[in-house]
KEDREN-590749 format. One line per 10 residues: their letters; for each residue x negated, y negated, z of C-alpha. Coordinates in nm, 2 decimals, m for minus. Example, Ala and Ser with C-alpha at 12.3 -4.5 7.8 and 13.67 -1.06 7.14 Angstrom:
AS> m1.23 0.45 0.78 | m1.37 0.11 0.71 .
# end
This chain:
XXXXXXXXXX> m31.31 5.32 18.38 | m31.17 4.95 18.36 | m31.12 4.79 18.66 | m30.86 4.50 18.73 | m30.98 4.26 19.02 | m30.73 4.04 19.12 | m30.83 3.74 19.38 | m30.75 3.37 19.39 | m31.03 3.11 19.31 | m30.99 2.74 19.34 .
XXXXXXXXXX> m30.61 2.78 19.43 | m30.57 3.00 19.09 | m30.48 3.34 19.15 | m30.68 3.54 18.86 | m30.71 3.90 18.73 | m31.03 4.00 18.56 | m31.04 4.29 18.37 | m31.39 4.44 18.40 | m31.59 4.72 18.18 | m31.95 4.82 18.22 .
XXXXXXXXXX> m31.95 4.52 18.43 | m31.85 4.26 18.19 | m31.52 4.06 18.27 | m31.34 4.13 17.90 | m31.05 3.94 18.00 | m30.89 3.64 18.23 | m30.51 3.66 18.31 | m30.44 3.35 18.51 | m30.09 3.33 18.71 | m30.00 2.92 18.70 .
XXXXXXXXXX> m29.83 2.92 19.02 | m29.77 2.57 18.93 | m29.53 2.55 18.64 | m29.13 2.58 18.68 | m29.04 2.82 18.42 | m29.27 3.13 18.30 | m29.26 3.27 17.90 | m28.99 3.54 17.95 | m28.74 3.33 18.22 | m28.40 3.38 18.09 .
XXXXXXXXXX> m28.20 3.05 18.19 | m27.85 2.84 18.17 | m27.97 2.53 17.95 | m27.79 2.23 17.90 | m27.72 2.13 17.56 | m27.81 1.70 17.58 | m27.88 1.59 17.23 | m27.85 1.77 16.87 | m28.08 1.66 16.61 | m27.90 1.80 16.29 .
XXXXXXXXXX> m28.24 1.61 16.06 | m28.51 1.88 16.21 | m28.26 2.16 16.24 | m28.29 2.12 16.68 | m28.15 2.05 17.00 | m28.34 1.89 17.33 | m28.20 2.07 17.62 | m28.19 2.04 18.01 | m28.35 2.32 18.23 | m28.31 2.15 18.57 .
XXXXXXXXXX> m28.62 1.95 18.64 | m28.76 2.01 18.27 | m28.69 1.95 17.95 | m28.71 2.21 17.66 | m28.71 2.20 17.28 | m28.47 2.45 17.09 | m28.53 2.52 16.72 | m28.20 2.58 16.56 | m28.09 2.86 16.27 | m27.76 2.65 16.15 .
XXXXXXXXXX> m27.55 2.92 16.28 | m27.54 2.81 16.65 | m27.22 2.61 16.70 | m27.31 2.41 16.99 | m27.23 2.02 17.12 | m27.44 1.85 17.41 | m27.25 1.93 17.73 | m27.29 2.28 17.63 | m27.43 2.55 17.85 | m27.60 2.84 17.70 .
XXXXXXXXXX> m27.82 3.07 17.80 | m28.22 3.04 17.66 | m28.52 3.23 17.68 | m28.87 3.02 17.73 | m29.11 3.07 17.49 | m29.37 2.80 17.55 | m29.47 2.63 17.87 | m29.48 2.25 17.81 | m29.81 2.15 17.64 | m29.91 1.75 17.68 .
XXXXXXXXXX> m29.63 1.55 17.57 | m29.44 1.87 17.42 | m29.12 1.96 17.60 | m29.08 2.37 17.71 | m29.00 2.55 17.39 | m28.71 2.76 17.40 | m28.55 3.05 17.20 | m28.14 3.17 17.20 | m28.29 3.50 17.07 | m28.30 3.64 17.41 .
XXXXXXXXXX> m28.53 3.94 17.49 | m28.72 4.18 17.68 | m29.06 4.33 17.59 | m29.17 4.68 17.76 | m29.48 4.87 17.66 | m29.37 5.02 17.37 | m29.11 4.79 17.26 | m28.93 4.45 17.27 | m28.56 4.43 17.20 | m28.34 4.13 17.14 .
XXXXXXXXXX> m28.07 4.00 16.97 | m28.00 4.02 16.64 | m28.12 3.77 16.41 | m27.85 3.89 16.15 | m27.50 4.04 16.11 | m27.72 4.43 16.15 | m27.94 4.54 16.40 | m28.29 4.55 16.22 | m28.61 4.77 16.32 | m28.98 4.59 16.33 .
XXXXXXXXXX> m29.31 4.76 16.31 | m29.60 4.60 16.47 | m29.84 4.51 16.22 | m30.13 4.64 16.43 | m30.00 5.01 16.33 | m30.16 5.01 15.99 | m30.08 5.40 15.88 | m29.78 5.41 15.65 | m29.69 5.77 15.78 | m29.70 5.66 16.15 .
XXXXXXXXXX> m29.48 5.32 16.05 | m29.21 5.55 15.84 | m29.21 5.76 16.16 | m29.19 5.49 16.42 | m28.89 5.36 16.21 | m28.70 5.67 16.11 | m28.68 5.72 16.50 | m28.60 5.35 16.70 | m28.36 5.26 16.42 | m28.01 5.50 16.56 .
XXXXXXXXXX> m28.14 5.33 16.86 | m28.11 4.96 16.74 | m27.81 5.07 16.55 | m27.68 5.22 16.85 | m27.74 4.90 17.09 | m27.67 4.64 16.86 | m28.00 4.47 16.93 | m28.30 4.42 16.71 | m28.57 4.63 16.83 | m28.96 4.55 16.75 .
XXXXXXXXXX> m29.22 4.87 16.80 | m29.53 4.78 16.94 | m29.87 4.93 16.87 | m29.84 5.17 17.19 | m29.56 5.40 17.06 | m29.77 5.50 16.77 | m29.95 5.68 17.10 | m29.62 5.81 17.27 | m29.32 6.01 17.23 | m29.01 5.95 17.05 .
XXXXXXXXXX> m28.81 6.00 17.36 | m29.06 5.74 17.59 | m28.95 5.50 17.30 | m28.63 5.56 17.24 | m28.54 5.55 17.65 | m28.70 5.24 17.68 | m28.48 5.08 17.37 | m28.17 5.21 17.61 | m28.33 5.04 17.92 | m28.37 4.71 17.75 .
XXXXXXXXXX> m28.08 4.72 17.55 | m27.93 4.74 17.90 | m28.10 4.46 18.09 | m28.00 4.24 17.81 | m27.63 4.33 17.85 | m27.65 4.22 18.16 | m27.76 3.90 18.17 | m27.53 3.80 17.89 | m27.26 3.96 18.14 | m27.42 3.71 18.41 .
XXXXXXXXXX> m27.41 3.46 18.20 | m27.01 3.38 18.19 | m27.01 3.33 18.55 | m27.35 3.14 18.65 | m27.39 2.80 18.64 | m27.57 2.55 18.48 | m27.96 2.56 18.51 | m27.94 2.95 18.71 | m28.19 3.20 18.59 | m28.09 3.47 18.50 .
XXXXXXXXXX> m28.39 3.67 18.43 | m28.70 3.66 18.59 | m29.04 3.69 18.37 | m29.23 4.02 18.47 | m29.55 3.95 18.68 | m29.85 3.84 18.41 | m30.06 4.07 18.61 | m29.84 4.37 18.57 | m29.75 4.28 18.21 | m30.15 4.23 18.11 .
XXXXXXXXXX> m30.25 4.55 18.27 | m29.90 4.75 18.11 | m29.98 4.62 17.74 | m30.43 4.63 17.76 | m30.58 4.88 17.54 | m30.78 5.02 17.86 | m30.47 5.16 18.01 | m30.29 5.43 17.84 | m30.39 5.67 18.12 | m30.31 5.51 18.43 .
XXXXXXXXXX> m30.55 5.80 18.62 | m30.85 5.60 18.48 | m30.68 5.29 18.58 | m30.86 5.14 18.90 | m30.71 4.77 19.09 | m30.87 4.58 19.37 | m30.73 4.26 19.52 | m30.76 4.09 19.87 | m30.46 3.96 19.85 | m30.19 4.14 20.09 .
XXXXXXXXXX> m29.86 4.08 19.87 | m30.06 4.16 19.54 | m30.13 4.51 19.66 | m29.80 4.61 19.79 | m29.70 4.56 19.40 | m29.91 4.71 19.24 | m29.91 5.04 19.41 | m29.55 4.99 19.36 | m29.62 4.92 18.97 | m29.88 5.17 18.91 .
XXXXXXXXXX> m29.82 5.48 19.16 | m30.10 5.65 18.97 | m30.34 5.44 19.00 | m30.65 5.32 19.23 | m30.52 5.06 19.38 | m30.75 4.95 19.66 | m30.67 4.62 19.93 | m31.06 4.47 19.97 | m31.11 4.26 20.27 | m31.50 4.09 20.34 .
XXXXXXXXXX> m31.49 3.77 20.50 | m31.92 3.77 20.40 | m31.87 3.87 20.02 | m31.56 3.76 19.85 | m31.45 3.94 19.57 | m31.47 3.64 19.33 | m31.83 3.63 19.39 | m31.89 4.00 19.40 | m31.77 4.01 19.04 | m31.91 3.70 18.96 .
XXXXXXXXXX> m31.53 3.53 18.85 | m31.60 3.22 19.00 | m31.91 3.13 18.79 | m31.72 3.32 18.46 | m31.46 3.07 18.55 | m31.66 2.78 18.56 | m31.83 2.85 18.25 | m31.53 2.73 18.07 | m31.64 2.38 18.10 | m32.01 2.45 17.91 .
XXXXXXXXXX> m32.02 2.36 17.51 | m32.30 2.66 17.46 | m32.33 3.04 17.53 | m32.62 3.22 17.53 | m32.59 3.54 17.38 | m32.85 3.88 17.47 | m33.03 3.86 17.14 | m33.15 3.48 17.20 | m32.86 3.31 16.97 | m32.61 3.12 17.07 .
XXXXXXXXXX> m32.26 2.99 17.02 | m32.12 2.63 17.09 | m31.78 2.61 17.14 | m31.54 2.29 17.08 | m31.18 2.17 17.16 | m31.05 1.89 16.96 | m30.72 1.75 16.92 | m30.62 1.97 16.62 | m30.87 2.31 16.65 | m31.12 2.47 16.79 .
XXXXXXXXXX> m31.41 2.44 16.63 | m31.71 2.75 16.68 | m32.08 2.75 16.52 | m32.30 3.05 16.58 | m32.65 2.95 16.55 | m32.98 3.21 16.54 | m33.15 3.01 16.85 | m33.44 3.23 16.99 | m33.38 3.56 16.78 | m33.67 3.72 16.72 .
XXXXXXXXXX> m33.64 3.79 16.30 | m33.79 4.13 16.30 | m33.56 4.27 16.04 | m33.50 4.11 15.69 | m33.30 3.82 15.68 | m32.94 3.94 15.61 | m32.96 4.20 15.79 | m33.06 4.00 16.10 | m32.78 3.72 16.00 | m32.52 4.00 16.00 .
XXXXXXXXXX> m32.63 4.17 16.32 | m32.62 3.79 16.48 | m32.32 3.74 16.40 | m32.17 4.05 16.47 | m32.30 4.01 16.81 | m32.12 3.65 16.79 | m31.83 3.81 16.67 | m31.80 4.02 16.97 | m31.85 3.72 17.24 | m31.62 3.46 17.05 .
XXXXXXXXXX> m31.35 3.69 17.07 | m31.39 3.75 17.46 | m31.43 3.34 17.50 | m31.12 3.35 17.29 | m30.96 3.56 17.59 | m31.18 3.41 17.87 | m31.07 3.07 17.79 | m30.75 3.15 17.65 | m30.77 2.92 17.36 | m30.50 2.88 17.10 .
XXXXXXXXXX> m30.40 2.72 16.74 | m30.62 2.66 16.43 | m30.97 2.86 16.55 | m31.29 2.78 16.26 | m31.61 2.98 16.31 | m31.91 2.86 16.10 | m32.10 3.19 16.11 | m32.51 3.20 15.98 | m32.46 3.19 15.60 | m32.46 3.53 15.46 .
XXXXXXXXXX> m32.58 3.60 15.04 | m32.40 3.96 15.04 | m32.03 3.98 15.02 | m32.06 4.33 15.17 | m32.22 4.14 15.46 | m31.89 3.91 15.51 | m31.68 4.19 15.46 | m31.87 4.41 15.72 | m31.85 4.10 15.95 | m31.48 4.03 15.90 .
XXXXXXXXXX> m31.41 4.44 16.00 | m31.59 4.37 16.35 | m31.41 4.09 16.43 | m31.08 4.21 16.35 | m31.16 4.52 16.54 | m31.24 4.30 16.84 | m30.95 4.12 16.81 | m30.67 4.40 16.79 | m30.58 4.43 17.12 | m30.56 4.06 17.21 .
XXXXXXXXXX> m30.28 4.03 17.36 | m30.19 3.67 17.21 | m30.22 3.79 16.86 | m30.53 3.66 16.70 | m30.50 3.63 16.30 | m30.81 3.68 16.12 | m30.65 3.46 15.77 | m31.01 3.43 15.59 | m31.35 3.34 15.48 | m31.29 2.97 15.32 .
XXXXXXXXXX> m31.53 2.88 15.02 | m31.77 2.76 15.23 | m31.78 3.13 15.42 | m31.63 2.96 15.77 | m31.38 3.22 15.93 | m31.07 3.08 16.02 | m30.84 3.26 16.24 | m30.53 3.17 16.46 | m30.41 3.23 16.81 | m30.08 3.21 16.96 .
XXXXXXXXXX> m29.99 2.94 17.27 | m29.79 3.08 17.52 | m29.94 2.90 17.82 | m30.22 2.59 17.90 | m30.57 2.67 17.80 | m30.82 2.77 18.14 | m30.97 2.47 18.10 | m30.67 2.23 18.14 | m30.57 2.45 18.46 | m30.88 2.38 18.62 .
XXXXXXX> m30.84 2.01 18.49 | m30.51 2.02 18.73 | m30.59 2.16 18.96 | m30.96 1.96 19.05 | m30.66 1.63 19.01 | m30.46 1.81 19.29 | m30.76 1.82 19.49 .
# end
């Protein structure tokens, strides 16, 4: 059973999604930012730059950036409404999208990016049947909402009519906010972001039956929506002033960890982990492994093992951009391949969408994550400044 523990920890209210023990994943609500990924808002149109194909908007008290198509026909002074995609990273502005849209758990629908409603396969579903299938069935749907409608890896394990309801219910939402949007005013939002908690939990790989599905928090508000949310779940309200509930599953410390170069892993290697300006650079090293097998087939068991951990750092961390892994050099190319299966395996369900690209010559894996919002790190950064 996975179990989501949701607490707050040096001002951060967390969710740890625990298995067997181990925290697998860190979803950390910045209660700090203005505008969430998702928000739906009036922007101000202040300056065009024709030369890189943008425009710099107003969002209030923040600034966003909005990559242009060449069809948009807008001036500054403009008001139109925007979706954020990106929360402001260092000097970056909030990047922002006209393509508004809503995501659900087995699909995301928004407008069109042409003149025809088009259907998208997620391409996590890798069986050709299942993708023909998936297609043949959400595109009357798209056709009939006039939105673009992307299937995500979850309706490959549900019904046609679970899908195609929740294309209708989308489609819906959407054409109301664009019907809010004639009448609001500058800077309103008109959509809301759905809680990251409830979102995590909706999309993780662990919860496709919400039976085996168990939530604790101490925190009062938190519960009331999440019984709300999940009806059939465990959803339990923890209250012990002697043994918090970051410290009974050790979040704090898994918190803190974000700040160490080195992880120990069980077999007595280790990884070292670090952030530069451009990547995020990873080497796996044997350490204190005891070499009781011949040598590749020690290396590949090592770094299979690494694999495994990098990806949940990866999560743990939630690191993003250009990610280079210089595993223990391997002769075989059987081993690489081997290797390269367990870490794509491990990071299917991310929900950031790791890319595994490739070995390079030199056998270093490179792989890329997406940035939605500010690395752990850089939270707890903040917030120790606030303090």
């Amino acid at each position: 059973m996975i179990r989501y523990v949701i607490t707050r920890y040096r001002e951060l209210t967390v969710m740890a999604s625990v298995t067997d023990g181990i925290i697998s994943d860190l979803t950390v609500a910045d209660d700090g930012r203005v505008y969430s990924p998702g928000d739906i808002v009036i922007a101000k149109i202040a300056e065009i730059n024709r030369n890189r194909s943008a425009a710099f908007v107003e969002l209030g008290d923040a600034k966003g950036y909005l990559p242009l198509s060449g069809n948009e026909m807008l001036r500054p002074g403009d008001e139109y409404p925007v979706m954020i995609k990106k929360e402001a990273q260092g000097s970056k502005d909030i990047t922002v999208t006209g393509r508004l849209g809503i995501a659900g758990r087995y699909v995301v629908v928004e407008l069109p990016a042409s003149d025809h409603p088009a259907v998208h396969i997620s391409h996590k579903i890798k069986d050709e049947k299942i993708r023909d299938a998936l297609k043949g069935a959400a595109e009357p749907a798209a056709e009939t909402s006039g939105y673009d409608v992307t299937v995500r890896t979850k309706a490959a394990d549900a019904g046609f009519s679970d899908m195609i309801k929740e294309v209708e219910e989308l489609a819906g939402v959407i054409d109301e906010i664009l019907e809010k949007s004639a009448s609001r005013t500058v800077f309103s939002r008109l959509y809301e972001a759905e809680d990251p908690f409830k979102s995590a939990i909706r999309d993780s790989r662990y919860t496709s039956d919400p039976a085996e599905v168990s939530i604790v928090t101490d925190i009062p508000g938190i519960y009331d929506k999440m019984r709300e949310s999940f009806p059939d779940s465990d959803v339990s309200l923890y209250s012990d002033d002697q043994l918090p509930l970051h410290v009974l599953y050790k979040i704090g410390s898994e918190i803190e960890s974000v700040k160490e170069r080195r992880v120990w892993l069980k077999s007595g290697a280790y990884i070292v982990i670090d952030q530069t300006e451009a990547m995020c650079v990873i080497d796996v090293n044997s350490g204190r492994t005891d070499m009781k097998e011949a040598r590749e087939d020690a290396f590949l068991k090592i770094n299979t093992e690494a694999a495994k951990e990098i990806a949940r750092q990866l999560r743990i961390r939630n690191t993003s951009g250009i990610i280079m892994i210089d595993f223990i050099n391997m002769r075989k190319r059987e081993s690489y391949a081997a290797l390269r299966e367990s870490m794509e395996e491990e990071l299917r369900y991310d929900l950031n969408g790791t890319v595994f690209v490739d070995f390079t010559k030199l056998g270093i894996a490179e792989l890329t994550r997406r940035k939605t919002s500010r690395p752990l790190r850089e939270l707890l950064n903040v917030k120790k400044e606030d303090e």
